[in-house]
C-alpha positions in Angstrom: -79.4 97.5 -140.4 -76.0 95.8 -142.0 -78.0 96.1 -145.0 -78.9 99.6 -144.9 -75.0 100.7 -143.9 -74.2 98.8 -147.0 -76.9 100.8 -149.1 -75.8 104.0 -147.9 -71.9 103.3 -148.1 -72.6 102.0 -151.8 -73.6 105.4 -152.6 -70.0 106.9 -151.6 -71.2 107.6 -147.8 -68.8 106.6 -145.3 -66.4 104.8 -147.2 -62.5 106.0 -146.1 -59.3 105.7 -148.3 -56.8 106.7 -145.8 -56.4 106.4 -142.4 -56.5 102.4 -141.5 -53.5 100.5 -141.2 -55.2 97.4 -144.3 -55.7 100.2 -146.7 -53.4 99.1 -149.6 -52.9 95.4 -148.1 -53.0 92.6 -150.9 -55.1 90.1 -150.4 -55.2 86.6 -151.5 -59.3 84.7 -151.4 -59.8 80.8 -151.7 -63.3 80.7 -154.2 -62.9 76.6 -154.2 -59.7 75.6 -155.8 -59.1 79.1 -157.9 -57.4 82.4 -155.8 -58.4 85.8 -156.6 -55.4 88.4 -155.7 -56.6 92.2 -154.8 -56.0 95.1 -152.7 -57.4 96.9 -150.3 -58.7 100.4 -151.1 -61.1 102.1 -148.9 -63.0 101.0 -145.7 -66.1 102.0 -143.6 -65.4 102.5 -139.7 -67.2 100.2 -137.2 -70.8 101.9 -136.2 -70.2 100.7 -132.8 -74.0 102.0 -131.5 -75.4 99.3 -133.9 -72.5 96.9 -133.1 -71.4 97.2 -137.1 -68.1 96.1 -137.8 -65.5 98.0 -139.7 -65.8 96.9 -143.6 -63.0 96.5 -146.2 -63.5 97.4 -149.9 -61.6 94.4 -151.9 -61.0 95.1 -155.4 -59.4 92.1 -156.9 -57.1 92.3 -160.2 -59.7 90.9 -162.5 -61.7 94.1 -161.1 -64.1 92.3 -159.1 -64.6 93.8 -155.9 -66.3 92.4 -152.0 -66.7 93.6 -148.2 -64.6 91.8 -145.8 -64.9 92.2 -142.1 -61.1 92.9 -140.3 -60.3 89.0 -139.3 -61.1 88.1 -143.4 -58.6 90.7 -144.7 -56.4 89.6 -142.0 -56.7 85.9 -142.7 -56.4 86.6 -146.7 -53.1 88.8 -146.3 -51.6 85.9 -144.4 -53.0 83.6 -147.7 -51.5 86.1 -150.0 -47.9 85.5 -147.9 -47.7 82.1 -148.9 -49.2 81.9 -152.1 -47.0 80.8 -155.4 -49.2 83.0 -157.2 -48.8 86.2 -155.4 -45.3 85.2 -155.1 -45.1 85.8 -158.9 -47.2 89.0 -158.8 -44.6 90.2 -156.8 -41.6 89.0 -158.3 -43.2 90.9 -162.0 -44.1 93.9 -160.1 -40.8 94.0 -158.3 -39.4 93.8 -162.3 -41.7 96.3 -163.7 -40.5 99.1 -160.8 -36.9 97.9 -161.8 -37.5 99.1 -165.0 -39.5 101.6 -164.5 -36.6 103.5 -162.4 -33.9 102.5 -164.8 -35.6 104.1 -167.3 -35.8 107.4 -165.7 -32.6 107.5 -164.0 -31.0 107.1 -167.6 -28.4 110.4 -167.7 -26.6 111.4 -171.1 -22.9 112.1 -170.6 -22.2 115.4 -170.9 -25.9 116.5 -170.5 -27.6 118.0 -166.7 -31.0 116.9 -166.3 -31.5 119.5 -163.0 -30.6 122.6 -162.7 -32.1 125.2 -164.8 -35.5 126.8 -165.4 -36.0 125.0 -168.6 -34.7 122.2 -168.2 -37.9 119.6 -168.3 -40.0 122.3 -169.9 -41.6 121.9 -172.9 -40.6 123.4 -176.6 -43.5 125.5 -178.4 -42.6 124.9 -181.8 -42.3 128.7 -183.7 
């Protein structure tokens, strides 16, 4: 029956992005002596008449992607806490919003950037 649920969630049925508390969790996985970082980005509620647990849509950075039950995204968030390498994901991403908002918070002296109807708009050339 897991197997059919799986079937029928691959096709799009079922599958949730909002609503759970994990969705958007990063992840760290142990595959032998290599980590593979992700997120979590959509899940499929427990069928609790067939005794189905809830299932979590991993998509790792590389793009892979796996089903992990609750206690496995649970146990790879608490991986991903101590980890050097999602310490350094972090620490980049962390730098890449930095710049990111400098960037767009840059004002010209002398120059509003609110304010007015066209301000933002775009020029049609004549």
């Amino acid at each position: 029956q897991l197997v059919e649920r799986l079937a029928h969630a691959m096709g799009g049925g079922g599958w949730l992005s909002s609503g759970h508390e994990l969705l958007g969790s990063r992840v760290a996985r142990a595959f032998g002596r290599r980590v593979a970082l992700g997120s979590v980005t959509k899940y499929l509620p427990a069928d609790e008449s067939e005794g189905d647990p809830a299932l979590f849509r991993l998509v790792h950075d590389d793009g892979d992607e796996e089903d992990l039950e609750e206690d496995e995204v649970v146990q790879g968030g608490s991986l991903y806490a101590e980890h050097p390498a999602a310490r350094r994901f972090e620490e980049k991403a962390a730098k890449a919003r930095e710049a990111e908002e400098a960037a767009t918070s840059v004002e010209l002296e002398g120059w509003r950037l609110e304010g007015h109807a066209l301000v933002r708009r775009r020029a049609l050339p004549r």
